[in-house]
Each structure stands twice: as C-alpha cells, then as structure tokens.
N, C-alpha and C positions, 0 to 999 in steps of 0.2 A: 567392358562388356564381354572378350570374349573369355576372360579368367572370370568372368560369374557363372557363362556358359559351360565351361569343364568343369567349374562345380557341381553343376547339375548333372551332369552325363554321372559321377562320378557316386553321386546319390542315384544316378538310376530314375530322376523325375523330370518332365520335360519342363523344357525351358519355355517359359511364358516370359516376354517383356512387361514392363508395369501397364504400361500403356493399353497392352492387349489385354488384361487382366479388367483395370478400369473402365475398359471401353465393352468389355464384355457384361461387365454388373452395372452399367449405365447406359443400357440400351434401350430404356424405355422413358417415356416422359417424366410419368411418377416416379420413376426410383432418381433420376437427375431432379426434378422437384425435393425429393424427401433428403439428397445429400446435400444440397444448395442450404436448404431448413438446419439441420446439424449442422453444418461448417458454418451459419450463419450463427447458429446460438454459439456454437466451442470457441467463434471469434471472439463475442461480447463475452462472454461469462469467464472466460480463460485467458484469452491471447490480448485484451484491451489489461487488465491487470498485470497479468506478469509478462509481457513479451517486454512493454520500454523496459522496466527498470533492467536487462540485458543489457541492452546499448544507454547506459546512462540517464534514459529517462524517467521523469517521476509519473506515478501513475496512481489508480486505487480499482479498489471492487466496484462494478457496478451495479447502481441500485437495482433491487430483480422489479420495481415498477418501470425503470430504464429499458433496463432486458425486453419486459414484455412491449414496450412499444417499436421499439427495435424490432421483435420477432413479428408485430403483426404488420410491420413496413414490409420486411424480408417478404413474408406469404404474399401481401398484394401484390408487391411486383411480380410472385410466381407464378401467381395466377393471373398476370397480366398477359405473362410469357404462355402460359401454354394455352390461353385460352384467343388470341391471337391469330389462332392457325385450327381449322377447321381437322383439320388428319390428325395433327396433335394432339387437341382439344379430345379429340376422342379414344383417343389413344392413353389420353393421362386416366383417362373416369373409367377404361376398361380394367385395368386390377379391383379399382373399390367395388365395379359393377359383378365382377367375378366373387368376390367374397361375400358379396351381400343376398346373392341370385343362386349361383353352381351349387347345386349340391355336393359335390365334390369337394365343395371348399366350407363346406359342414363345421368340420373343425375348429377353423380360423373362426368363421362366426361366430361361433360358443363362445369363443376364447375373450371374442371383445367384448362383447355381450356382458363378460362377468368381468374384464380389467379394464375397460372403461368404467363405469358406472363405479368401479371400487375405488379406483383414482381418484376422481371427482367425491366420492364419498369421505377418503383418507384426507384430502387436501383442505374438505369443508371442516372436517373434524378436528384437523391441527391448527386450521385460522380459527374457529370459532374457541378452542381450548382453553379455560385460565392458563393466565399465566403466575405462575408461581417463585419465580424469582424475585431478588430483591429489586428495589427500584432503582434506576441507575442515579450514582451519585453527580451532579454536575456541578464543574468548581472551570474559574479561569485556569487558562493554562498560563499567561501569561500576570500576575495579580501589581496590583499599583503599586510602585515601588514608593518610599519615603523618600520628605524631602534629605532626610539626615538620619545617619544613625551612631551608633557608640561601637567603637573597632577596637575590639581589647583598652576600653578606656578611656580614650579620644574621642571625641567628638569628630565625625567625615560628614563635609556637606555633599550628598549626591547631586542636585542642582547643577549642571554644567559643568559636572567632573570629570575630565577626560584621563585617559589614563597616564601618569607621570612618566611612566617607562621608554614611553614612543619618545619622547623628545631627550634621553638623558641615556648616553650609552648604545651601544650597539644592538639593534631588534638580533641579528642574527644571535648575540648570547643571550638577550632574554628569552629567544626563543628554545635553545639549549635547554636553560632553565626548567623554564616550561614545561618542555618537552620530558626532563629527568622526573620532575614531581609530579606530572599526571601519571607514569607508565608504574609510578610507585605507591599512588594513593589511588587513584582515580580509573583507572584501567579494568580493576575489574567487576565493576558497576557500568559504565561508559564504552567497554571493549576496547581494545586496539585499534580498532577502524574509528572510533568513534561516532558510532552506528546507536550505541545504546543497548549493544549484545554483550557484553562482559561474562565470564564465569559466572555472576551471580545475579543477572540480568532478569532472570525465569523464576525469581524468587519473590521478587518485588510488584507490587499494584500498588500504585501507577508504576511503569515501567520506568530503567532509567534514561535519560532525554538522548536524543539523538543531534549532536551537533551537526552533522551532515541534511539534516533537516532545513528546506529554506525555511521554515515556519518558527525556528526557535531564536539560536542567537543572531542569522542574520538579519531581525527584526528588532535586537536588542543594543542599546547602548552599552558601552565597557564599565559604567558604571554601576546598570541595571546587573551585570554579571557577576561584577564585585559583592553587590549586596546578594545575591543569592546565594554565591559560593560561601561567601565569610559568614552569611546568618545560616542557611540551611534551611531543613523541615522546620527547627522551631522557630527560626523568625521569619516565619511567612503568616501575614495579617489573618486575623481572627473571623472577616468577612470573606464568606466564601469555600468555610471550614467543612468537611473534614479533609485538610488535605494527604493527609496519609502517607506524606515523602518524609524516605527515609533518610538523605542527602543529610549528612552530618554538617554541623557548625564548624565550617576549616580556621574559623577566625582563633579558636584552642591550638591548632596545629601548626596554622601559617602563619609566617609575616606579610605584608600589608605588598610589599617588592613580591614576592615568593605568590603571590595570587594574581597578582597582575602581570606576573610572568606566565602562569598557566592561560591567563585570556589570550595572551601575546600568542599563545599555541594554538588555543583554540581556532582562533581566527585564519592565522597563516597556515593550521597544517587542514584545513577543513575549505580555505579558498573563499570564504564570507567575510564580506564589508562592515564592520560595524555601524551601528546608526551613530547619525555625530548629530550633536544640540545644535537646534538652530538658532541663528542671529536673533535678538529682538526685532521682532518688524519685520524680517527676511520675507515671511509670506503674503506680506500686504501690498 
C-alpha cells in the first residue's frame, strides 16, 4: 500500500484507496441496486461459462432464456431490499423521480425517451427477422457401431472385443507406441493436448473430437474406437448422413497392434475409463 502510495505522490494525483472510491459511487440505493444488476448478469452470462473451466471445471454458455430468469430473480430480491426500509425505499425512486420530473434533468429524459423505445424496437426487429441461414444439420455424434467389420481383409468381430494389448506385453510400451504414432499422424487434427485444437483444427466442420471430453471416448468401448479410427469418415453408416468427417481410413496406414496402441494412449494420457461389455445377465 504504501509503494502504491508514492506512486501516486510521484504522478502528482491523490491517493484514493479502492474502497473509498467504491464507497463513494455507491452511496445511493439505486446506483448499489444497478451494480448488484450488472454483476449479477457478468456472473451468469461470463463468469458461469468460463471461470470453472480455470480451475479444471467443465462448464457451458448459458441459455439467454436461463439468463433472463436469473435476472428477474436478481431484480425481485433488489427490490425486496430496497423496498424494505421506508428511507431507503425513497431514497432508491429519488434519481428515477429526478429524471422523469427536474427540468434540469431535460437531457437525460430526451435521451430515454429515444434509447428505450429504439432498443425495444431493434430487439423486436432481430427476433422477428427471417432467418436466412442454412438449416442446421443434425447427425449422432456417437452412431451404432457394427456387429463386425473387414480389417485390411479379415474378418474382426466387434461384439465383446476387448483390446488384445492390455493383456499381452507391457501397457507402459504400448503406450510408448501409442504415444510415437499419435504425435505423427494424429496431433495435428486432435492437437497435443488432445483437446481437438491441432494446426488444422479451424479448418474442419465438424471439428476434430476432443478426447479430453467426458462425452466421447470415456463413453466408448475400445472396440467402438478401433472401428472408428480403422474405418474413418467413410465407414461411418449411411443412416444419419451427411456426416462430413474428415478422419481418414488409418486401417491403409496402420496395423491392427499399431491402433490399439494409439487407444492404449488415448485412454491413459487423457485419464478416461473405457466402457467394458457387460456379462450376459449382469444387469438382471
């Protein structure tokens, strides 16, 4: 505090603490009513979307039909508060009563007079507006995988295929593996982080997937991954089309070990479970 202090001396402007500053532009009921209002929308519309994902949490944007019932909870409680206290109570309706009445306050009146009515104008006009876009395409994210498919030639039953690797050799080298043949094929579609930000990430609709996502592979079996990575955009089922991924066919590129090593990475460098087949009858 006091090296903020000889800052100021040093500038030649007096030192005001925050507090005395704050406490000076919230000395009235409506202007603490109108900042409680604002800090309450910049929470929901800002601070509810990006503040977890900082600290590790997942989050999204909130719906603005969300927003607004949020904002008119916030108002009633404010107007529970200042209406509460008879000094107060009058003390909040003396600015609206000043701009509406003082001639003095001439100006301001004009002002709403013509940016109210134009807001409410502008906001009827964008809701009411066609919309001219296309229509959005809606496809599974997740699509029914086969019970079988053909692997460079072979016949693979997906049905209760667990991955060979985990049981045959050391995960810490398949994950080596892995780990060498994503950072060389897959890295820059998928990124480094495996976020689904790659170099060429901003090029692609649909984007490319996010393993760090709970909603993708930690919902998926190792099987279900196999066939996606070895068939690609074009073997993904015909119901449900157009799917528009670009995800090449690695079954030309990989071997059968050599993909089930990339899952082995997926899994372990991302910290998701894969789903395992259940027992016959397990659930009954």
């Amino acid at each position: 505090m006091g090296a903020l202090k000889s800052v100021f001396r040093l500038l030649g402007a007096p030192f005001r603490p925050i507090s005395s500053v704050m406490g000076r532009f919230l000395n009235t009921p409506f202007r603490q009513a109108t900042a409680v209002l604002v800090f309450s929308y910049v929470l929901i519309e800002v601070g509810i979307p990006f503040i977890p994902p900082i600290f590790g949490m997942a989050s999204a944007p909130v719906p603005n039909t969300v927003v607004l019932e949020y904002l008119v909870i916030a108002i009633v409680g404010i107007l529970l508060w200042v209406s509460d206290n008879e000094q107060r109570w009058s003390e909040f309706k003396q600015p609206i009563h000043d701009v509406l009445v003082q001639p003095e306050r001439r100006m301001a009146r004009g002002a709403l007079l013509v940016l109210v009515p134009g807001f409410i104008a502008f906001q009827t006009y964008t809701s009411a507006q066609p919309d001219i876009s296309a229509p959005p395409s809606f496809r599974a994210i997740h699509p029914a995988p086969p019970t079988s498919i053909t692997f460079q030639g072979e016949q693979m039953v997906l049905d209760g295929l667990e991955n060979p690797l985990r049981s045959a050799g050391s995960i810490e080298e398949h994950y080596e593996v892995g780990k060498s043949i994503y950072y060389k094929n897959c890295m820059a579609c998928h990124g480094d982080g495996l976020q689904g930000r790659g170099h060429y990430a901003q090029a692609f609709n649909p984007a490319p997937l996010s393993f760090q996502d709970a909603g993708t592979i930690a919902m998926l079996t190792e099987s279900f991954v196999f066939w996606r990575i070895a068939k690609g955009g074009p073997g993904l089922p015909n119901e449900g089309a157009p799917w528009n991924s670009a995800m090449p066919a690695w079954e030309d590129f990989l071997t059968a070990d050599e993909i089930w090593s990339v899952i082995i990475f997926l899994y372990e460098q991302t910290g998701h479970d894969p789903r395992t087949w259940e027992l016959e009858g397990e659930e009954h």
